[in-house]
C-alpha positions, -999 to +999 in steps of 0.1 A: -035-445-268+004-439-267+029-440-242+055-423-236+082-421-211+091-390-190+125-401-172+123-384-135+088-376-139+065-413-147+046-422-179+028-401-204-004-411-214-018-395-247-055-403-266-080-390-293-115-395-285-137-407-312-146-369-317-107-358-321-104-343-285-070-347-272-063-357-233-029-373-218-028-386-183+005-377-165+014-407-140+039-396-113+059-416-099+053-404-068+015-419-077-002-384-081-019-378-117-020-348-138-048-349-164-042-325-192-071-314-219-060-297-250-076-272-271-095-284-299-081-260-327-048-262-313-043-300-302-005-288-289-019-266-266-032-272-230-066-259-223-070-271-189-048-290-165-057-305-134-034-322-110-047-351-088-033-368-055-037-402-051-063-405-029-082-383-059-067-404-084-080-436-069-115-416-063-115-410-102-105-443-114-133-454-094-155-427-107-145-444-143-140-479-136-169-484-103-160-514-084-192-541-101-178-529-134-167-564-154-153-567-190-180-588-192-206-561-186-222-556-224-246-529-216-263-518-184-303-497-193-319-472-169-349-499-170-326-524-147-312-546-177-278-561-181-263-577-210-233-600-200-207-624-213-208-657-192-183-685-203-190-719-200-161-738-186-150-774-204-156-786-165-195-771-163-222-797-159-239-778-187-213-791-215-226-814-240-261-805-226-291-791-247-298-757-234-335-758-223-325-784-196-307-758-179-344-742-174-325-707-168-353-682-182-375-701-162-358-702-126-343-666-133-359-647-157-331-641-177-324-651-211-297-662-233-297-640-265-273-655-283-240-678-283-205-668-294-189-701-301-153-697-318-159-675-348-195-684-351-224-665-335-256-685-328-283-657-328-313-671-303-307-703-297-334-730-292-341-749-260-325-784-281-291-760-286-266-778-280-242-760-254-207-767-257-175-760-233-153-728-245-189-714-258-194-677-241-230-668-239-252-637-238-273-633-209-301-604-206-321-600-176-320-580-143-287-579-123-297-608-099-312-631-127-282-628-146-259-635-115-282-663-111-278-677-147-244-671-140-243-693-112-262-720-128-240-723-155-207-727-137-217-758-121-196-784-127 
């Protein structure tokens, strides 16, 4: 994405999708958006252009962006499944301890996949794994197990 300033007007907004399409996002200053699509044999030219208010603005950016979105969302599935990145916190209870004592596939279903620890990932690990503060883990399971697991691991 590139920026690009439009003095009296707001920002420019321009990006290539993965599949070459070309789209900039106008931001007024007056906080109204103009979302621009260009023609695909003639990236310089404007195939479409549709001007938003802000109330529609905020309605799209929702639309993109819905408010239980998180960064640390991996991967939602149509079967109910989330894949999420939980950090565990120098302060947690849980640092220092082996992993099966935290008993979280057992109290909420979910399971830890794998553990990102600096530039190492620890595929599966064991119930005697060895968790560590700083380590970010990756929790499968439903919505509520995982906010569960989530919970469980950010005592301190």
């Amino acid at each position: 994405m590139s920026t690009t300033p439009l003095p009296g007007i707001g920002v420019k907004y321009d990006l290539t999708t993965r599949e070459h399409q070309h789209l900039s996002v106008i931001a007024h200053r007056d906080g109204a958006r103009t979302v621009n699509v260009y023609r695909s044999d003639d990236p310089d030219a404007c195939a479409q252009s549709l001007r938003l208010n802000v109330a529609e603005s905020a309605a799209l950016i929702d639309a993109l962006m819905p408010a239980h979105h998180s960064p640390n969302v991996l991967h939602t599935t149509d079967l109910g499944l989330v894949a999420e990145r939980i950090e565990l916190s120098a302060a947690s209870y849980w640092n220092g301890r082996v992993l099966g004592e935290s008993r979280i596939r057992t109290d909420t279903g979910a399971s830890i996949v794998a553990v990102l620890r600096r530039a190492e990932a620890i595929p599966s690990p064991a119930p005697d794994f060895r968790l560590a503060g700083g380590d970010t883990l990756i929790v499968i399971g439903t919505r509520e197990g995982v906010e569960t697991a989530a919970e469980i691991l950010g005592r301190e």
